[in-house]
N, C-alpha and C positions, 0 to 999 in steps of 0.2 A: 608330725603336725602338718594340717590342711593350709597350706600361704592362702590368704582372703583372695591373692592376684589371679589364684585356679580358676573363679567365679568371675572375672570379668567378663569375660568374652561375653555373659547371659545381658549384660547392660550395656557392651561396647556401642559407641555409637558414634557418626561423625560427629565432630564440634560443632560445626554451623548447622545443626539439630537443635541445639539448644534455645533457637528463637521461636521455635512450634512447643515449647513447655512453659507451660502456665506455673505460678508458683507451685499449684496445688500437683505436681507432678514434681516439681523438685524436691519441694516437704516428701511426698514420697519414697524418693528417691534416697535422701538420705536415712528414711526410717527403715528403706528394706536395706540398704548397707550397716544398721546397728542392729534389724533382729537377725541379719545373717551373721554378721559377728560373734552374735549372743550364741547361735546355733554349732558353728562351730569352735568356738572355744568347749560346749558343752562336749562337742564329738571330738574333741583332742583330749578333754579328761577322762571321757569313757575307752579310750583307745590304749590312752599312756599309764593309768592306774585302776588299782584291783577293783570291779565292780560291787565284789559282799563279800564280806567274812561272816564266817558262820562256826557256831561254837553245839556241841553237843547239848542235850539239854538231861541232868542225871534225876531230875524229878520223876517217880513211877508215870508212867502211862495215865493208871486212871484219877490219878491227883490232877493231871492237867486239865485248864479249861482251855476255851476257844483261844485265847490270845496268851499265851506262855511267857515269851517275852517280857510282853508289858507287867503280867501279873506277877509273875517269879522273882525277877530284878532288883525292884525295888523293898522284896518284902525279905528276900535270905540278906542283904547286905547289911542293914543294921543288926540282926538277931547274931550274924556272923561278927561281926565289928565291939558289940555287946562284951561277947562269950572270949573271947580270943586276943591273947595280946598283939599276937602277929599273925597277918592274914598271909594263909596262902591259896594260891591257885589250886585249884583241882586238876587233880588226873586223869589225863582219858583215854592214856594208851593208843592216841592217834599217832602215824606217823606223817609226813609233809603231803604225801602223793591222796592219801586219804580224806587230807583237808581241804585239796585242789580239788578233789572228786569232788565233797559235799558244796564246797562254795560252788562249784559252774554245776552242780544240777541244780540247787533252791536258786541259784541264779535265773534258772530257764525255767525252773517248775514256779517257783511261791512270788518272785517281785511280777507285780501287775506292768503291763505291756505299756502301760505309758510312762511308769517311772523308768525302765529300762530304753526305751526309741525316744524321749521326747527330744534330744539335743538333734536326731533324726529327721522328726519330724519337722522341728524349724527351720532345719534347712532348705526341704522339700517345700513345704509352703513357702517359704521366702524367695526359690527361686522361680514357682511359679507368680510369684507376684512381681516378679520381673519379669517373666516372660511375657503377662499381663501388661506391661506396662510399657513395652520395648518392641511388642508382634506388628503394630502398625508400620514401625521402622524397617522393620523387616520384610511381611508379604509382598510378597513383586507386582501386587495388583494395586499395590499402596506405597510403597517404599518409591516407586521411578518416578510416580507424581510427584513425591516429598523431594526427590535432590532435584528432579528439575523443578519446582519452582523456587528452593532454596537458593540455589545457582541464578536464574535467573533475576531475585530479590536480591543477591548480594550485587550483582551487577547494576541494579537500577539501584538499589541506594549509593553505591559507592561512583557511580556514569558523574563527571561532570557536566552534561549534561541536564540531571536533576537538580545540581546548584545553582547553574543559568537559569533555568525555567523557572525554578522558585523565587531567585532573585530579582530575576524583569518581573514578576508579580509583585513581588513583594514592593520593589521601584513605583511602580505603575499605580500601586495602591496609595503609596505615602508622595505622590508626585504630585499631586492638589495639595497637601497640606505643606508640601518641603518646598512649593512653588509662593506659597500664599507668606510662607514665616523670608525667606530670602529676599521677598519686596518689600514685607516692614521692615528689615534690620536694614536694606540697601535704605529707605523711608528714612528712618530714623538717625543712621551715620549721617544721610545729606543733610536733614534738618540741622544738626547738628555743627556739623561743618561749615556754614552757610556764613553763620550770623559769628564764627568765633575768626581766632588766627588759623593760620598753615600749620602751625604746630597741636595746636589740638585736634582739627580736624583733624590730622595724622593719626593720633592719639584715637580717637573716637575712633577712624576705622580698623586700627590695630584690635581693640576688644570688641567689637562686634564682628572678626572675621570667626573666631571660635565659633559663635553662635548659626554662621553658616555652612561650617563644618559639619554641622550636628545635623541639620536638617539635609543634608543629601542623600540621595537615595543609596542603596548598596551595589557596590561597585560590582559590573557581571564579569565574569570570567569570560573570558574568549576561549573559543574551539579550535582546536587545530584539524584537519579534514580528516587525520586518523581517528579521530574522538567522538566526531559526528558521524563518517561512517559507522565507526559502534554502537553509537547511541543508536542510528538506523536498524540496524539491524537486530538490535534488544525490542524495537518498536514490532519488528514484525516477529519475533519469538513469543512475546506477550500475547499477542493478536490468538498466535496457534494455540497457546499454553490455553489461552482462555476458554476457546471455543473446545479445547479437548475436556479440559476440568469441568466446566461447566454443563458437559451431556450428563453427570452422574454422581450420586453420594455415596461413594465407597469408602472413601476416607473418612465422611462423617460417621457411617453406620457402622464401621469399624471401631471408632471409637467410641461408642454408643456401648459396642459388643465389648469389650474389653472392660470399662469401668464394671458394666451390671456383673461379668465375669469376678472382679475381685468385690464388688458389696457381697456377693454370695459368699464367694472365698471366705473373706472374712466374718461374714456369718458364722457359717460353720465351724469356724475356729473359733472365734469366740466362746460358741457354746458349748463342744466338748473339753475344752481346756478348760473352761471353768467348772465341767462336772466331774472330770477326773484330774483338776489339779491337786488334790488334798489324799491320790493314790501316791503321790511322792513321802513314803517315812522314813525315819533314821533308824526303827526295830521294826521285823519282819519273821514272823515265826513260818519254821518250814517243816511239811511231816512228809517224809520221803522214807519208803521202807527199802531201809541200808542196813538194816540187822543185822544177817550175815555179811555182811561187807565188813560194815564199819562199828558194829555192835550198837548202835543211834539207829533209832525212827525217828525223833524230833528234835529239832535244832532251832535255835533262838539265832537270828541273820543280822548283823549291822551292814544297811546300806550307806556306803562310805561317804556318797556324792548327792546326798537324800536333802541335806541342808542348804547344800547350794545349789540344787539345778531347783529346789523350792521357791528360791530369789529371782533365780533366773527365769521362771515361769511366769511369775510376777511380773518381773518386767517386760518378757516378752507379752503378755497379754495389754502391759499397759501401751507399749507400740504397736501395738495391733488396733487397739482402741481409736489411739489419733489415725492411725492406716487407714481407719477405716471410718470416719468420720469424711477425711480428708476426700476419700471415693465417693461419700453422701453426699459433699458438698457436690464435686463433679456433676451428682447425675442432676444437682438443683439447677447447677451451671448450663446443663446441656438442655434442658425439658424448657426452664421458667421463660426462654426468649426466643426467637427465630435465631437460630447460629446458619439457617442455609438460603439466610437474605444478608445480604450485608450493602448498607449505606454508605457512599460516599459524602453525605452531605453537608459536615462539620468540614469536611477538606474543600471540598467548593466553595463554602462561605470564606474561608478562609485564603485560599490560592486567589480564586475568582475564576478558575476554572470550569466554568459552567457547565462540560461538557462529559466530565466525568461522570460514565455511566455505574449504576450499581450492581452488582454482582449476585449470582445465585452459586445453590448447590455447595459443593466442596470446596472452592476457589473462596465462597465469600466464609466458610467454615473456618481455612487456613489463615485470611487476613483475620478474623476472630481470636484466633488463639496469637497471630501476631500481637494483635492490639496491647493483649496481655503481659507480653515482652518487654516491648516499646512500641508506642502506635508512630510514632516518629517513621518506622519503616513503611505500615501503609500508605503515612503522607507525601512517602518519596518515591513509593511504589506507582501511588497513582497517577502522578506527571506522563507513565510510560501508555495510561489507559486514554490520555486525554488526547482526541482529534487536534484541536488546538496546536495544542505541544507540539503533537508529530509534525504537524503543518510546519512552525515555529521551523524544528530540526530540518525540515526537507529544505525550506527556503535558505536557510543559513548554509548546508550541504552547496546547497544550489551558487549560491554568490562565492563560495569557496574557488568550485569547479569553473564555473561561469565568469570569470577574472573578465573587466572592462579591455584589456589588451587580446584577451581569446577573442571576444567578442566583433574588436576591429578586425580581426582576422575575416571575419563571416562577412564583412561589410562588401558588398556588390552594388554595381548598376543594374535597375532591373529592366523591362521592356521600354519604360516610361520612359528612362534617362534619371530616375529615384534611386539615389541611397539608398540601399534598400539591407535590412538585416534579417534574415530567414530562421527562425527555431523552430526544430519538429521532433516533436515525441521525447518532451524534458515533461518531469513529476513538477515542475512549474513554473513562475517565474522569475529569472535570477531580477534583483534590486539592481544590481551594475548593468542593467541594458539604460536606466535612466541616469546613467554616466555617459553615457553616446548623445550629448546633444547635437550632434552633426544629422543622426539618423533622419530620413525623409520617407523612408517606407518600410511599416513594421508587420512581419509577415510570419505569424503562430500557427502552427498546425503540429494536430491531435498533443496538446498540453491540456490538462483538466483541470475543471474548476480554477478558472484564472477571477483573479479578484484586483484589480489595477489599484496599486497605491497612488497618497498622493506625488511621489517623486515621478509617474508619469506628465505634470505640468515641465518638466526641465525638456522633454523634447520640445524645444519651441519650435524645431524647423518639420517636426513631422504634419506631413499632410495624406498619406496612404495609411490606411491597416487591413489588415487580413487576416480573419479569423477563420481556420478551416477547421471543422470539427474541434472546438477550443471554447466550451462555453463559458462567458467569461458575464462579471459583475461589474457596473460601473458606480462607483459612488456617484451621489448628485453633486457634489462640489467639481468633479470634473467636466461633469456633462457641458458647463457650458465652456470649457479649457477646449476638447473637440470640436465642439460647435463650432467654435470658430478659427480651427487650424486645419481638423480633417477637408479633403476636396474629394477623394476616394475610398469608398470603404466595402470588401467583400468578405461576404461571411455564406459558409457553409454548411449544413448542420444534416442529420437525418431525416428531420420533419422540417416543413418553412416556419413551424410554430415556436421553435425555440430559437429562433430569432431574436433577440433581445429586442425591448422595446426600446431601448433606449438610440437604439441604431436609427426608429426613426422622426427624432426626433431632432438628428443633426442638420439645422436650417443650410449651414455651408456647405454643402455637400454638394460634388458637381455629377460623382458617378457613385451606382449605387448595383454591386453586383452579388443576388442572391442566389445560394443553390441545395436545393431541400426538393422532398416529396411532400405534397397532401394528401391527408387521411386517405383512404380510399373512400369512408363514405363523405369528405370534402373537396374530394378532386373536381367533380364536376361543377360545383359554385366556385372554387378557388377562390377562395375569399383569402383577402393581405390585406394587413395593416393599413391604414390611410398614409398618403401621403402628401398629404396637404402644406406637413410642416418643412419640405423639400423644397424651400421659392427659390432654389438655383439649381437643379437637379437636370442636368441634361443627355446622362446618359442611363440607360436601366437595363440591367441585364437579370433574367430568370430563368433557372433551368430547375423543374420541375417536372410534375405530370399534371398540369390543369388542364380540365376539360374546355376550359375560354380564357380569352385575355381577363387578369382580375379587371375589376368594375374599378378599383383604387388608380390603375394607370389612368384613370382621365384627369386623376388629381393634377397631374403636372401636365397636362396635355397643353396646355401653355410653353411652356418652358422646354418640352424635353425634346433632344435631339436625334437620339439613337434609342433603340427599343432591340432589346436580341431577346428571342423565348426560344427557348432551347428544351423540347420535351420528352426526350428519348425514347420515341417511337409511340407515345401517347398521342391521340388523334385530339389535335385541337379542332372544336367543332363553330362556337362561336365566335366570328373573329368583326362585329358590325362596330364593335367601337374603337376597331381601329383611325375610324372615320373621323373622328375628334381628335384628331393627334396632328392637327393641322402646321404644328412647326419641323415635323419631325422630317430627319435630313437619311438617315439611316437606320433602316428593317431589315433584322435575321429572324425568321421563322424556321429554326433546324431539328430537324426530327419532331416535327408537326403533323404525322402521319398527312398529309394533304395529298387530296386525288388533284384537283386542279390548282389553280392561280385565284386566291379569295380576290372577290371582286372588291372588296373596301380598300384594298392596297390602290386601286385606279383612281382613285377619291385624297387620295396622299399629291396635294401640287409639290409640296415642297421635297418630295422624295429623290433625294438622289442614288442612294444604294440601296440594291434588294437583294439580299440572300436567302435563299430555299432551298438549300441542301441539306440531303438526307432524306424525301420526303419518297412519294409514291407518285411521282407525276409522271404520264404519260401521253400526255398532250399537252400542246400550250397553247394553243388556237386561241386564248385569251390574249395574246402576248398584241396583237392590235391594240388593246386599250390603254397598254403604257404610252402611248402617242400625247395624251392628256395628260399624263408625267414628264411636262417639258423637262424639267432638271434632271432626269434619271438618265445616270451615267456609265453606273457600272449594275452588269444584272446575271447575277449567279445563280444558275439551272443546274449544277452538276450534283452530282450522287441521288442522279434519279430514276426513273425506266422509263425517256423519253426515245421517241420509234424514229421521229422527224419534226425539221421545223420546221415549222409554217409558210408560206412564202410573205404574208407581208407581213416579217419580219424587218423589210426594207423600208416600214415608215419612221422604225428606231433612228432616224439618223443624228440624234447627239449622242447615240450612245457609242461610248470610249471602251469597257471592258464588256465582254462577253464570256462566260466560264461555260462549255457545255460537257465537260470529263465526266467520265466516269458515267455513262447512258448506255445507248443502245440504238445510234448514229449509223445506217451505213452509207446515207449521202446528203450533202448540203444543198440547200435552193441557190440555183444562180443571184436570185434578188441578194443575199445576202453583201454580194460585192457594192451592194447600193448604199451599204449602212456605211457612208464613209466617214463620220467620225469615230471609229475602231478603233483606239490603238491596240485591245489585245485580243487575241481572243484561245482561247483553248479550246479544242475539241480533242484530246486526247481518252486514251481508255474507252472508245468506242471500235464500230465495226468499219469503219470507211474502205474505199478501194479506191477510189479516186475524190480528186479534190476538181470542181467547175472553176472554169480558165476564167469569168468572173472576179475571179479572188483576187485578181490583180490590179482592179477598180480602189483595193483598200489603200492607197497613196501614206496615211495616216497610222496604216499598221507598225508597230515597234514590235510585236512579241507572238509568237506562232507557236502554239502547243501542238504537235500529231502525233507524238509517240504510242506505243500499243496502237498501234491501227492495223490496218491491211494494204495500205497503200503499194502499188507496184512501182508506180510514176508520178512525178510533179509536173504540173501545166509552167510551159516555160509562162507562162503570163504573169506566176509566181514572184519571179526577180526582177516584175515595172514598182515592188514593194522598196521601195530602195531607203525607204526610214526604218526597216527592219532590220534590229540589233539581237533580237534571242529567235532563234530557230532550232527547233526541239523533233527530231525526226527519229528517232530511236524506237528499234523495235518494229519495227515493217518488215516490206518483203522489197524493198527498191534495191535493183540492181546495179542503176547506175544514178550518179549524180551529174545535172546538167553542168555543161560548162558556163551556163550562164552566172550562174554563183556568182560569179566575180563580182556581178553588178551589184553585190550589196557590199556598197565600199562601209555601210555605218552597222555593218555585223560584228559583233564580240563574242557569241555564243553559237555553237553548234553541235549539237548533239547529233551523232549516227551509228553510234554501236548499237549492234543487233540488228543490221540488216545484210543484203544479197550483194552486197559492192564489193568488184574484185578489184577499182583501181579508184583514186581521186581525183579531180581536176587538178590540174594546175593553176588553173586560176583562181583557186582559193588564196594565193598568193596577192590577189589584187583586193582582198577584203582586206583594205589595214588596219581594221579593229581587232582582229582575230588573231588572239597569240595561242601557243601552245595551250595553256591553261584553258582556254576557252573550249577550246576542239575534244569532245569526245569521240574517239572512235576508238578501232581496235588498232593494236601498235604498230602491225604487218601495213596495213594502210596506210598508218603515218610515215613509217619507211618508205613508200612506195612516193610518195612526195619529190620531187624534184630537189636537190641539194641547199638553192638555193632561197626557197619558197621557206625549206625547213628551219635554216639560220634566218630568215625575217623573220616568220612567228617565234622564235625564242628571245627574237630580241628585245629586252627590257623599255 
């Protein structure tokens, strides 16, 4: 006998399979397990018991007609029964081996092919109606899609995760209504309570606390950071799973192929089982010439199993019937609707999830035949598709990792003397930075899509932000929370156009520092934002590529103090309105490609610092007209291709610093010793070879840059500088150092490694500012020091 359990393996299938089958595949399923049954039971009786007996037939030859059996049987047994008191058998002189012959030849020769194979053939159609039904689970072009999104579906409905998200919706939806019933029943207890005793108002609010029981929202689950990490990472499985399912309908068109596969199937069974089910008899006449053999040509045959594989035909036909109905419905199923669009949009009305996008192809095929499950999975599936949500999980991730106590950790002074808290390259932003109300200066860069809650108002004390590559939204409720606490704010972005507007619209604002490119076809108008709404704005920094100062800078030209355009080798061309900038105390113009010195900066009275570094200057023969710049104090020329300086450079005489590094210097005008309010001056990173004995006119000097020079020797004229505290000589060719040195008793800094000096003064000893720390050189020199000279400068 055949165990049914030999046939498994043709239906085996994972169990979490079972939410991809629609009823009408489970009706299936059980109906190919009962005509498989039917099939082999039928092949265990044709197996285990004799198929025909077959009896001789002693009526002459030509007395027979076509059907022997039938005619002979019934018409000798009464004429016999009649005549005779006791019936006996006839004789045929057959012996055992004889009867085996005649039964297996009428067996193979006279029963018709269907009454003999049919237990056969049910088997065969039934297990291809499983294989029919089971091949999608199988093909490997169809089967990886099904466990991975199986897998994936079991994880997002079972993610806590999906309970949170659903239940803040769910909260969030009944929180108007659980808000509106918990101030009439608070309403109602006071009323209540008002006008009676202590003991009923008790009373009163004792049964009306039930009633606010009812109206609370659903309690959310908390995440622990193991949980949200997975929930993360199910978000970006989804993400992949989507974009693969969704290039293609192989799963669809597969099962498209499969169903039309068995309406055929079952077609054609239908119609030959019913034309040759009525070849199953219980008599079977057989004319086989056994003469010689067996002394018989015709035999009358009882087929033994003729009665019940007749039932059994029956019934398998009538499973076959709903089979095959149940495949008709399928294909009404599959044709009558779009199964390769699928809507989220009963779950969005429903969540409030707005964002849940709808799906095509296979992907939305699979949720289809989910629905049919339980659609309960699509609606917890789609939590995993909504932006929202992920958002939701990153930010909660976020406050996890981001604990208020990490966070102090980060907490720094920045240049300003601001509290300063720095984040760079977080997926966003944690909620616990507005647990820092100490914070004073908040400083993001590259974090995306930053959207500021309202617990941003808890910084009361912040006054800096800095948004570097960080495009961020402000609600209007805060706008004016900023307004009047920011004093500084820089933001950076790739164009100056995404700028947020709301940047300028912060009235307190005192500095305002932006850094973007303009279009290339808007560089040369550089047009920005007004800044009209700026009425305290006194510093402005720009580094971009504009072809001119924007036109918007005269907005504050009132008010503003300092102006820096920084344009990275972009030739700023019109610079006339700088002329309107009549308060302004400090101008950097760096990497403004400039040939010379714009004449609108000499029109600047109020101008005390100029910076022009980085440019292309190679003359400054304008540098006369700062004269008219009484207040200009400090004037920075360096990182230029200046040859020389002008000689009536001597009528600068308020000017204090002077930067000329990094040029192409090889000698200074004796006037220069005229500029005698100097305290600094640099001329380092040029060509010089000697310095004019002049220089010792600068009484007022503190601070002497000459390193990278050529210098061989110093004019002792050098050391009547005797307010000189930093002296920077490194990197020359001087071989010796004067002994005058000494005379600068207010020296603390000396730089002279990397030159030709084979011994030191000793009279550096008499510099008593000068400790070891201060003294560069090389260490054979410092050695070379007198014993005494060397324990004074070490001394604390």
């Amino acid at each position: 006998m055949i165990p049914v359990a030999e046939f498994k393996q043709f239906t085996e299938q994972q169990p979490a399979f079972k939410v991809l089958k629609p009823w009408w595949d489970v009706l299936a399923e059980y109906l190919t397990v009962a005509m498989l049954m039917i099939g082999v039971f039928g092949c265990t009786l044709q197996v285990t018991q004799d198929k025909i007996i077959c009896l001789p037939n002693h009526e002459p030859q030509e007395n027979l007609s076509e059907a022997p059996c039938q005619q002979l049987l019934p018409r000798r047994i009464p004429e016999q029964m009649g005549a005779l008191q006791e019936v006996k058998g006839l004789k045929n002189n057959l012996d055992l081996q004889q009867y085996s012959f005649i039964n297996q030849l009428c067996y193979e020769t006279a029963l018709h092919w269907y009454a003999k194979y049919f237990p056969y053939l049910v088997v065969i159609h039934t297990l291809i109606f499983m294989v029919c039904t089971s091949f999608w689970f199988k093909f490997p072009g169809t089967s990886s899609k099904i466990e991975h999104f199986i897998s994936i579906l079991g994880k997002c409905f079972d993610s806590p995760w999906t309970t949170r998200a659903l239940s803040e919706v769910s909260g969030e939806n009944q929180k108007g209504p659980a808000a509106a019933g918990r101030a009439s029943a608070t309403t109602v207890a006071t009323a209540g309570a008002a006008p009676g005793k202590a003991g009923e108002g008790e009373k009163e609010k004792a049964l009306a606390e039930p009633e606010k029981v009812v109206t609370e929202p659903p309690v959310v689950t908390l995440l622990d950071k193991k949980e949200g990490e997975q929930a993360k990472a199910l978000f970006e499985k989804v993400k992949k799973f989507r974009v693969h399912v969704e290039e293609g309908d192989i799963l669809y068109t597969m099962y498209i192929r499969q169903t039309v596969l068995k309406v055929c199937k079952f077609l054609a069974i239908l119609v030959y089982n019913l034309v040759y089910v009525e070849k199953i008899s219980f008599l079977v006449a057989c004319r086989v010439e056994t003469s010689e053999v067996t002394g018989y040509a015709s035999f009358c045959c009882n087929h033994t199993k003729a009665h019940l594989f007749s039932k059994l035909a029956f019934c398998y036909i009538s499973f076959v019937c709903i089979y095959g109905l149940t495949c008709i419905y399928t294909l009404y199923w599959l044709f009558h609707r779009p199964l390769k669009e699928y809507s989220f949009r009963s779950v969005r009305e429903e969540t409030g999830m707005g964002d849940i996008p709808d799906v095509k192809n296979d992907f939305a095929f699979m949720l289809h035949l989910i629905d049919q499950y339980d659609s309960l999975y699509s609606k917890r599936f789609a939590v995993f598709l909504s932006e929202v949500s992920e958002s939701r999980l990153k930010q909660l991730n976020l406050n996890h990792e981001w604990t208020p106590e990490k966070l102090r950790q980060k907490l720094q002074r920045n240049a300003a003397g601001r509290l300063e808290l720095a984040l760079c390259m977080l997926p966003g932003l944690p909620d616990t930075i507005f647990e820092l109300s100490e914070v004073e200066s908040l400083r993001l860069e590259a974090i995306c899509d930053i959207t500021f809650p309202p617990g941003l108002s808890q910084l009361v004390h912040l006054q800096e932000l800095s948004l570097l590559h960080s495009p961020t939204r402000l609600p209007f409720s805060l706008q004016v929370f900023l307004r009047d606490h920011l004093k500084v704010m820089r933001v950076k972005c790739e164009e100056l156009r995404e700028v947020p507007l709301w940047v300028f619209g912060l009235r307190g604002l005192e500095e305002l520092h932006l850094e973007g490119l303009f279009p290339q076809e808007l560089a040369r108008a550089a047009t920005l934002e007004s800044l009209r709404e700026l009425k305290q704005l006194k510093v402005l920094s720009l580094r971009s590529n504009a072809g001119k100062v924007p036109a918007s800078v005269t907005d504050v030209a009132g008010h503003l103090q300092r102006l820096s355009l920084h344009n990275d080798g972009a030739r700023l061309v019109a610079l006339n309105s700088l002329k309107k900038l009549a308060a302004l105390r400090e101008l950097e113009l760096v990497a403004c490609g400039l040939e010379r010195i714009p004449h609108a900066v000499f029109s600047l009275g109020s101008l005390q610092e100029l910076d022009l570094k980085d440019n292309h200057l190679r003359s400054i023969e304008e540098i006369l007209s700062f004269q008219h710049c009484r207040k200009l104090v400090t004037l920075r020329l360096w990182h230029n291709q200046i040859a020389y300086v002008p000689e009536h450079v001597r009528k600068l005489r308020s000017l204090e610093q002077l930067y000329l590094s990094y040029n192409k210097l090889e000698t200074l005008p004796s006037q220069l010793g005229l500029c005698s309010g100097l305290r600094l001056l640099d001329v380092s990173h040029n060509g010089l070879h000697s310095l004019p004995p002049e220089v010792g006119l600068l009484q007022n000097l503190q601070h002497l840059a000459l390193s990278y020079n050529a210098l061989e020797a110093l004019p002792d004229e050098l050391f009547f500088c005797r307010k000189l505290r930093t002296l920077l000589l490194s990197d020359n060719q001087l071989s010796q150092l004067s002994p005058h040195v000494g005379a600068l008793r207010a020296l603390s800094r000396l730089e002279l490694k990397g030159n030709r000096l084979e011994a030191l003064p000793e009279e550096l000893g008499n510099c008593g500012g000068l400790k070891k720390a201060g003294l560069l050189v090389e260490d054979t020199l410092y050695q070379g020091l007198p014993a005494e000279v060397r324990d004074k400068m070490e001394e604390e």
